[in-house]
KOLKE-865170 format. One line per field, with one value per residue: residue number from 0; residue in one letter; x, y, z of N, C-alpha, C in turn. Coordinates in Angstrom, 1 decimal, padded with zeros to 4 digits, m for minus. Example, Ala and Ser with C-alpha at 12.3 -4.5 7.8 and 13.67 -1.06 7.14 Angstrom:
2
pos <- c(0/1)
code <- c(a/s)
npx <- c(013.2/012.8)
npy <- c(m005.7/m002.2)
npz <- c(007.8/007.1)
capx <- c(012.3/013.7)
capy <- c(m004.5/m001.1)
capz <- c(007.8/007.1)
cpx <- c(013.2/012.9)
cpy <- c(m003.3/000.0)
cpz <- c(007.8/007.9)
//
This chain:
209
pos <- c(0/1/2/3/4/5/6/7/8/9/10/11/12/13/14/15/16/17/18/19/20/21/22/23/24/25/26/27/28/29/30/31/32/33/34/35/36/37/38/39/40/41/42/43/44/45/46/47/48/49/50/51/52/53/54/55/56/57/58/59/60/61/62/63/64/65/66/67/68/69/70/71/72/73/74/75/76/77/78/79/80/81/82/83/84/85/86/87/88/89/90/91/92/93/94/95/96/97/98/99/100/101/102/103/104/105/106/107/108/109/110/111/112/113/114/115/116/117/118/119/120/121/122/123/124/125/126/127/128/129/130/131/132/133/134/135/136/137/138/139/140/141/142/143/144/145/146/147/148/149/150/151/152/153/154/155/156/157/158/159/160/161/162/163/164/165/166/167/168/169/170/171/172/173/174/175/176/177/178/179/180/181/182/183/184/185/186/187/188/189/190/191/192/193/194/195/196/197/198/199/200/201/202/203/204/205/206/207/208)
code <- c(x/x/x/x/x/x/x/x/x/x/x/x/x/x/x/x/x/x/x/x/x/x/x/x/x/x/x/x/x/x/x/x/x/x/x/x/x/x/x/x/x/x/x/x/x/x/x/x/x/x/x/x/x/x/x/x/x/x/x/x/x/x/x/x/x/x/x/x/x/x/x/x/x/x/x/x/x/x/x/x/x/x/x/x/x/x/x/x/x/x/x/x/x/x/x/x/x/x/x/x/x/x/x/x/x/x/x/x/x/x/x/x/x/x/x/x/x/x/x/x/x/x/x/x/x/x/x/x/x/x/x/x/x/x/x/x/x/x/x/x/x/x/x/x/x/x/x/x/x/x/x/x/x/x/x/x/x/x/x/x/x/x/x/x/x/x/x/x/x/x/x/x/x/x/x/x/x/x/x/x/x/x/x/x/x/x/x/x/x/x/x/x/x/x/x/x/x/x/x/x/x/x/x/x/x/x/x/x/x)
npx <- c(111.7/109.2/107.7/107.6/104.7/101.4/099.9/100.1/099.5/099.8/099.7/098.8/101.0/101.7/104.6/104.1/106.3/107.1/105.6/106.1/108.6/108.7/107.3/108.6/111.2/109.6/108.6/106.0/102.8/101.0/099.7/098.3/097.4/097.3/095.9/095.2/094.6/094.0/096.1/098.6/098.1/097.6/100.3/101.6/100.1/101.4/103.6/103.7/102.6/104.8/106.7/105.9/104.0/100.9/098.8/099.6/098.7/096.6/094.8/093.7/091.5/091.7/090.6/093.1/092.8/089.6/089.0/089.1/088.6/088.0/090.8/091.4/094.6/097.1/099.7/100.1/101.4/101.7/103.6/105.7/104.1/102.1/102.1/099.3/097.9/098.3/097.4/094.8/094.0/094.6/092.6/089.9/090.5/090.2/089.0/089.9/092.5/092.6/092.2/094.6/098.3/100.1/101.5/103.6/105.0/106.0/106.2/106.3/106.3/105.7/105.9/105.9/103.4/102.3/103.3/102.6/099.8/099.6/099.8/098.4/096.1/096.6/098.6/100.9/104.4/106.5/108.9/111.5/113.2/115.8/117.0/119.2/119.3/120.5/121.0/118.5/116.3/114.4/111.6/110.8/108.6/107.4/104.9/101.4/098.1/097.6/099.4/103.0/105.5/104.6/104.3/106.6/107.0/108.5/109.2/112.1/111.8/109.3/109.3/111.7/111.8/112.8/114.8/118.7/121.0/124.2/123.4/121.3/122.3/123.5/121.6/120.1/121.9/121.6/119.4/119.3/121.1/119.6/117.6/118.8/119.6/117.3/116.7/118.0/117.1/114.6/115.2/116.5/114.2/112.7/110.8/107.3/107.7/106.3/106.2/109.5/110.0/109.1/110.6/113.1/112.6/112.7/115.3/116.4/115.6/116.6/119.4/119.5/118.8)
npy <- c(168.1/168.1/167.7/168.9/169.8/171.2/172.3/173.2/173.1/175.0/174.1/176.1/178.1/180.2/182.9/182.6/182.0/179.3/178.6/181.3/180.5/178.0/178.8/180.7/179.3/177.8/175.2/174.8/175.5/177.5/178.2/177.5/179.4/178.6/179.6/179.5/181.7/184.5/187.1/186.0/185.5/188.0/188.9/187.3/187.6/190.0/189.5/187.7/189.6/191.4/189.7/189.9/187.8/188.0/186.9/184.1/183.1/181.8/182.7/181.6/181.9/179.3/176.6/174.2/171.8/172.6/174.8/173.8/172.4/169.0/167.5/169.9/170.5/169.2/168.5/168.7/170.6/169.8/171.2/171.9/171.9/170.3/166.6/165.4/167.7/167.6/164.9/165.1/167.3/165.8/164.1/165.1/166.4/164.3/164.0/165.9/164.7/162.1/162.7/163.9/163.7/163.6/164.3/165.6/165.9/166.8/166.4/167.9/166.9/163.6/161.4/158.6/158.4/159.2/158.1/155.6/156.1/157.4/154.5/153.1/154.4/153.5/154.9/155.4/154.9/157.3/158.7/159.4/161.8/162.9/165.8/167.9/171.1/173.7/172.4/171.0/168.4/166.9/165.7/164.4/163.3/162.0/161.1/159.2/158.1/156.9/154.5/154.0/152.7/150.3/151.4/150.8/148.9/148.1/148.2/150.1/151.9/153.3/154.4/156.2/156.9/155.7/156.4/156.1/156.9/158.7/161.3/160.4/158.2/159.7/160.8/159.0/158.3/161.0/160.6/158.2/159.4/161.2/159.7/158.5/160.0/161.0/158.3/157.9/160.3/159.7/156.6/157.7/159.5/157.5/156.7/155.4/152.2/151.9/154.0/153.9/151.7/152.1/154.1/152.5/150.2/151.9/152.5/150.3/149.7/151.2/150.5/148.1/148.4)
npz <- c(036.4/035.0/032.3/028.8/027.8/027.3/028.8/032.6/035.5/038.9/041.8/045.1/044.1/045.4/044.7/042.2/041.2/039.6/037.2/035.7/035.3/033.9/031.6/030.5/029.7/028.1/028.5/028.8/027.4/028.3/031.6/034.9/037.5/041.0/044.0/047.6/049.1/048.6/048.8/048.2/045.7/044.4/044.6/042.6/040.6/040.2/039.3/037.2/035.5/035.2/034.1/031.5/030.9/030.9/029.7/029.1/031.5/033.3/036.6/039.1/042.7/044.7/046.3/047.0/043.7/043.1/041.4/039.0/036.7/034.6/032.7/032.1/032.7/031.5/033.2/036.5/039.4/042.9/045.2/048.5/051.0/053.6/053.6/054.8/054.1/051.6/050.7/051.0/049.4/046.7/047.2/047.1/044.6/042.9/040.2/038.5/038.8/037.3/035.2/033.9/032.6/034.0/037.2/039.8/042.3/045.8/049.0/052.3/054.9/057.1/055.2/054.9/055.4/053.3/050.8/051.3/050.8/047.9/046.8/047.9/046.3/043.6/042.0/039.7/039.7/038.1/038.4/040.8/042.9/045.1/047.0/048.3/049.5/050.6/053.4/053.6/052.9/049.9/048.4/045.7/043.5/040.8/039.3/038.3/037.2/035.2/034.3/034.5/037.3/039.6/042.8/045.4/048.1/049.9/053.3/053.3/051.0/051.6/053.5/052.9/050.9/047.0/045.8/045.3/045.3/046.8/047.8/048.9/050.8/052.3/053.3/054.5/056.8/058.3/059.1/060.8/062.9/064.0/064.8/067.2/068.8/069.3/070.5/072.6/074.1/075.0/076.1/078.5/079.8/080.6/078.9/077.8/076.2/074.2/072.2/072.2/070.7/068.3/067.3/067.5/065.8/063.1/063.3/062.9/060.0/058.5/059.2/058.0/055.3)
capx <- c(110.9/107.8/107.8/107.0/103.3/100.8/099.1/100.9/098.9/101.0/098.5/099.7/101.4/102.4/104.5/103.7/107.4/107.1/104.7/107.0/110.0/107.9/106.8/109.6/111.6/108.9/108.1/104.4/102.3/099.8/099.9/096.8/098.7/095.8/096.2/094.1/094.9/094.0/097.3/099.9/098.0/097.7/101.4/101.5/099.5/102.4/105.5/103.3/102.6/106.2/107.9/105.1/103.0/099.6/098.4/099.6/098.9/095.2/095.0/092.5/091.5/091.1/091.0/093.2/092.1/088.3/088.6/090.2/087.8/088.5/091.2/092.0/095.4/097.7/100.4/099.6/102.5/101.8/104.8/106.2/103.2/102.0/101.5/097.8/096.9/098.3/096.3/093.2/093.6/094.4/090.9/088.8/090.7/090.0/088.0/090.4/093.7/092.3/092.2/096.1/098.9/101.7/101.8/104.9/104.7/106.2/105.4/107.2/106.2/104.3/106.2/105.6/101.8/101.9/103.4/101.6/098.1/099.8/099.8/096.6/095.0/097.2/099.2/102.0/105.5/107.3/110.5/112.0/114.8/116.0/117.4/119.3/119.5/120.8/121.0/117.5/116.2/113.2/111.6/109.9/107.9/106.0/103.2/100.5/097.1/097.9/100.7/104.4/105.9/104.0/104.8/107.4/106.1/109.0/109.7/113.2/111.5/108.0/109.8/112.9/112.1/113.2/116.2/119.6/122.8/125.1/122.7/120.4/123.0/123.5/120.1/119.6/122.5/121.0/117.8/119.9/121.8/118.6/116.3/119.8/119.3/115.4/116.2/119.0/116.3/113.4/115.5/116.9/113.4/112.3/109.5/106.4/108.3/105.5/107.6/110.9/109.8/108.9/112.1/114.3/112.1/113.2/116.7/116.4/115.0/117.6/120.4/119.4/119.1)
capy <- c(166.9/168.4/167.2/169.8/169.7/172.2/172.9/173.1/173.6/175.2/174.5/176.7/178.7/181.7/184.4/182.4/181.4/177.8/178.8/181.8/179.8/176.6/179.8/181.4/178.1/177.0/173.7/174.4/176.7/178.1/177.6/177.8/179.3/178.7/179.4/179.5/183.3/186.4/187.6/185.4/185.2/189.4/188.6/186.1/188.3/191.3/188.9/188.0/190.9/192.1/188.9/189.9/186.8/187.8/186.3/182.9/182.2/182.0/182.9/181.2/181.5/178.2/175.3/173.0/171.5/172.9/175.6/173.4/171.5/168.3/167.8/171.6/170.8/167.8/168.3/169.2/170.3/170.1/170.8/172.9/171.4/168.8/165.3/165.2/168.2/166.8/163.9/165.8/167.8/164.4/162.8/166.2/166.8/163.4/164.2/166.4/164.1/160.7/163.4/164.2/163.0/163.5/164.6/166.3/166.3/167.1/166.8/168.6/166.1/162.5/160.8/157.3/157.9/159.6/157.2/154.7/157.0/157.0/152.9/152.5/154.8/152.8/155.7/154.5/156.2/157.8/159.2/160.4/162.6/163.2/166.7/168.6/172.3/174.0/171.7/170.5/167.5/168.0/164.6/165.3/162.2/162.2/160.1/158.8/156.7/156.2/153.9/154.2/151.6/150.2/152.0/150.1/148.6/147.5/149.8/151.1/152.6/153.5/155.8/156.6/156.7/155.1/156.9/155.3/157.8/159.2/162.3/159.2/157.6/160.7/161.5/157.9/158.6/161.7/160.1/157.5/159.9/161.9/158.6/157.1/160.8/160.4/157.4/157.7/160.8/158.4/155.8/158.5/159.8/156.3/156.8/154.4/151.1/151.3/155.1/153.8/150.2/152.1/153.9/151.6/149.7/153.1/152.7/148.9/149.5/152.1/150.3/146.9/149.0)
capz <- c(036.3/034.4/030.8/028.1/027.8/026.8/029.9/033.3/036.7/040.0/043.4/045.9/043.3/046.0/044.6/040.7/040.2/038.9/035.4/035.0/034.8/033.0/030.3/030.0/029.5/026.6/029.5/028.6/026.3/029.2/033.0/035.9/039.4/042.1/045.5/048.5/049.6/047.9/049.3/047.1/044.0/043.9/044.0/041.5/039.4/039.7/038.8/035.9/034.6/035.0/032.9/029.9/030.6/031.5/028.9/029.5/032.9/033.8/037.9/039.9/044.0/044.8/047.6/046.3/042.7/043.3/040.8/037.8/035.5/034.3/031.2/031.8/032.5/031.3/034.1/038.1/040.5/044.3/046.5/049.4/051.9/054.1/052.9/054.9/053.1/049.6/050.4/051.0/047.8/045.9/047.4/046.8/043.1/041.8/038.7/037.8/038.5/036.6/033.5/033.7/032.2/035.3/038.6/040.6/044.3/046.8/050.4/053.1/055.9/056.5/053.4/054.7/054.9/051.7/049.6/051.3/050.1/046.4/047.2/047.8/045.4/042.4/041.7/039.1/039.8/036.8/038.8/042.2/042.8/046.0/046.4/049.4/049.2/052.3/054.5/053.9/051.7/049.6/048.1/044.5/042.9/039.3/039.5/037.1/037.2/034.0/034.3/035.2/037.8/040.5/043.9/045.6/049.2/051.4/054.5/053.4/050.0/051.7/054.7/052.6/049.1/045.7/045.1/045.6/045.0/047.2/048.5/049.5/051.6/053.2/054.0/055.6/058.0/059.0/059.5/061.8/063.5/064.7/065.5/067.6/069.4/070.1/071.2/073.8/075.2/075.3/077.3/079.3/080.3/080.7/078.6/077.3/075.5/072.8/071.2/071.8/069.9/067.0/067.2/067.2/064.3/062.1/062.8/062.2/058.9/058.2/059.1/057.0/054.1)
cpx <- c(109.5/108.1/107.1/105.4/102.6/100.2/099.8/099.6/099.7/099.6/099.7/101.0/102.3/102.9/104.6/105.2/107.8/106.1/105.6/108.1/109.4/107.6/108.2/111.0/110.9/109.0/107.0/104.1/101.4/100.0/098.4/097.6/097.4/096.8/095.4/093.9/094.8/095.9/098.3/099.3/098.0/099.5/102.0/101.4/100.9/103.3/105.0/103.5/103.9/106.6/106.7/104.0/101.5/098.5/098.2/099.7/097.3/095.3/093.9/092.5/090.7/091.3/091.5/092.9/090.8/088.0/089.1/088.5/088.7/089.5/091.5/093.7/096.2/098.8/100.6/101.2/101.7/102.8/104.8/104.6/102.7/101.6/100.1/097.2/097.0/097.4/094.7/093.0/093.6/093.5/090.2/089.3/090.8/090.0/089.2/092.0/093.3/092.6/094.0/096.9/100.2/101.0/102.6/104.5/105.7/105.9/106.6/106.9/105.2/104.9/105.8/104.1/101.5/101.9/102.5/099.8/098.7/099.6/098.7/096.0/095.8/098.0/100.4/103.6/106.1/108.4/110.4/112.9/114.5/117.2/118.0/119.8/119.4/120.5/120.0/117.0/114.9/113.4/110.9/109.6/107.1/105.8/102.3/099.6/097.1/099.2/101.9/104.0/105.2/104.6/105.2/106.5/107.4/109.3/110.4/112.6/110.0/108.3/110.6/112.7/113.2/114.9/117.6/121.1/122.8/124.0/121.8/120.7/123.5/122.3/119.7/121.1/121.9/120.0/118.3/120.6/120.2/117.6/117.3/119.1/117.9/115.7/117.1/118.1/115.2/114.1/115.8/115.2/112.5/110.6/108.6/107.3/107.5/106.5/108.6/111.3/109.4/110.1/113.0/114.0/113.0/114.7/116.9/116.4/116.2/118.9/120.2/118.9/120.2)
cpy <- c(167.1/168.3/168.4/169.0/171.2/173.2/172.6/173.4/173.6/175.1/175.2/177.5/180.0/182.8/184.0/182.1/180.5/178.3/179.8/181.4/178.7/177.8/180.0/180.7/177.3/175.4/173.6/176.0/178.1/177.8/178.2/178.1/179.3/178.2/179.9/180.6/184.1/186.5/187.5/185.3/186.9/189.4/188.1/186.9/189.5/191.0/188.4/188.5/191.5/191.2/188.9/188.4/186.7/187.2/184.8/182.2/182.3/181.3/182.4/181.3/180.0/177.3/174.3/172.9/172.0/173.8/175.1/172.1/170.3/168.1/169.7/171.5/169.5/167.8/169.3/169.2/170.3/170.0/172.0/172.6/170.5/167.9/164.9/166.2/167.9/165.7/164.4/166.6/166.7/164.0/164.0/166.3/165.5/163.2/164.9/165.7/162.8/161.8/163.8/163.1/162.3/164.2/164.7/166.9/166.1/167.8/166.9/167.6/164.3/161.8/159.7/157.0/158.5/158.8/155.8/155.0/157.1/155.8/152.7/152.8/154.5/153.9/154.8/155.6/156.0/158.0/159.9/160.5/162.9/164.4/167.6/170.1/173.5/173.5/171.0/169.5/167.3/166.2/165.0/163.7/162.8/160.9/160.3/158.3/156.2/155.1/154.2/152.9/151.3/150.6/151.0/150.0/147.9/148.6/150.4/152.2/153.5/154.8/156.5/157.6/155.7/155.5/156.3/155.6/158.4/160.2/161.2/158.6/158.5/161.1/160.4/157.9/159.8/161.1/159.4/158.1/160.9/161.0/158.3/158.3/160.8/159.4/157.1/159.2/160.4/157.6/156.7/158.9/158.9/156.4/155.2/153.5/151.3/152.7/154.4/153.0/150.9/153.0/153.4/150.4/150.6/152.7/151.4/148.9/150.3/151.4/148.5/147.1/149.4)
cpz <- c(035.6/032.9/030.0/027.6/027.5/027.9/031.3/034.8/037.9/040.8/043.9/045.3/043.8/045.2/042.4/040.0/039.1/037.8/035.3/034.6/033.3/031.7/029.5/029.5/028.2/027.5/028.7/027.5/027.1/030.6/033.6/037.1/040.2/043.4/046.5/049.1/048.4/047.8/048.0/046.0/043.4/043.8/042.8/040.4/039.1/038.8/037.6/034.9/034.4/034.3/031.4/029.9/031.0/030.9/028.7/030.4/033.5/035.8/038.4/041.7/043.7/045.4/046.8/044.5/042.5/042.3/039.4/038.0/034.8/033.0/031.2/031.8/032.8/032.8/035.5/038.7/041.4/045.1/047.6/050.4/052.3/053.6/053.4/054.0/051.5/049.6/050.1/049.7/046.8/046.0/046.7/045.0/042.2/040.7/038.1/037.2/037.7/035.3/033.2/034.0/033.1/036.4/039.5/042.0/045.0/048.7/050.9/054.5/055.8/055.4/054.1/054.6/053.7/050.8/050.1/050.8/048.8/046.2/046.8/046.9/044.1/041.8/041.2/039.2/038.6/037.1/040.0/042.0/044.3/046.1/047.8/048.8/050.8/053.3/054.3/052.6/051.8/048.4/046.9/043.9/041.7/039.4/038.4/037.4/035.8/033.3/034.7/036.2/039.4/041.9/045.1/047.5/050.2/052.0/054.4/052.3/050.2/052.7/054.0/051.1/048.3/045.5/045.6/045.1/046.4/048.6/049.8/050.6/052.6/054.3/054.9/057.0/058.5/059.7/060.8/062.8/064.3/065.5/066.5/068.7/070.1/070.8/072.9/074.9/075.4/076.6/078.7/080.7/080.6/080.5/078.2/076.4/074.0/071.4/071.3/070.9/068.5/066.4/066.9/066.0/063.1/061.7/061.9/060.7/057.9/058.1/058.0/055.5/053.5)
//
């Protein structure tokens, strides 16, 4: 999903896979890997230096976007972590995201408040793919403030996502088969009406989709 571009930025970059592939692929011309730990970026830096690219990958520690200057780098990933903290790097790396061209995210939890925080802040969607890979399904969005299609607002597309193959139809039976479960140990434990009512909203929404 990352468009060949010149400049590529990995947050949370860990052991520096995503720019060595994006290099060594001819994706981008240069990459920035920034991550919040010492630890993984002295990693980062090894697997680097072993595929010959130390040259084209400038390493940064850094919270989030905080160490990235505006226009430094046409296309941002953030994935593999929580959608409160993607939000929080999205509000703090502003300056830097109004200057780029895309944006590839992926949040690992929280997607209905996320996309509803891409919503608000006029975020234009470019493309989702919805993706299961051992067992587990992994939501990937490119995003823009610079246009693309305005971020869809009814409840099946706001909890669920956009996407609408096969995998998709799968993934919303799961979803329905684990809320039916919460909800038969809710009634069981004859809990508060106000969880079970939002429960059974989920499935609602799930099954009239």
């Amino acid at each position: 999903m990352i468009p060949k571009c010149h400049t590529l930025c990995d947050v949370g970059c860990d052991h520096g896979y995503l720019p060595i592939e994006a290099l060594k692929k001819g994706i981008c011309l240069h990459a920035y890997a920034l991550d919040v730990r010492k630890g993984p970026l002295d990693r980062a830096k090894e697997n680097i230096s072993r595929e010959g690219l130390s040259d084209s990958v400038t390493i940064r520690l850094s919270d989030g976007l905080s160490a990235m200057r505006p226009s430094e780098s046409e296309v941002i990933v953030i994935a593999g972590m929580g959608g409160p903290l993607m939000e929080r790097i999205l509000t703090e790396g502003m300056a830097v995201i109004k200057e780029a061209s895309l944006l590839v995210l992926s949040p690992q939890s929280h997607l209905y408040d996320f996309r509803c925080f891409l919503k608000a802040k006029n975020f234009g969607l470019i493309e989702e793919r919805l993706i299961k890979d051992e067992g587990k399904y992994y939501h990937i969005m490119a995003v823009t403030l610079k246009g693309g299609d305005a971020m869809p607002g009814d409840d099946l597309s706001l909890r669920y996502g956009t996407v609408r193959t096969p995998v998709f139809s799968e993934y919303l039976e799961a979803e329905r088969g684990r809320l039916s479960s919460i909800r038969e140990q809710l009634i069981k434990s004859g809990c508060d009406d106000e969880r079970l009512h939002k429960i059974e909203e989920e499935i609602r929404i799930i099954t009239s989709g």
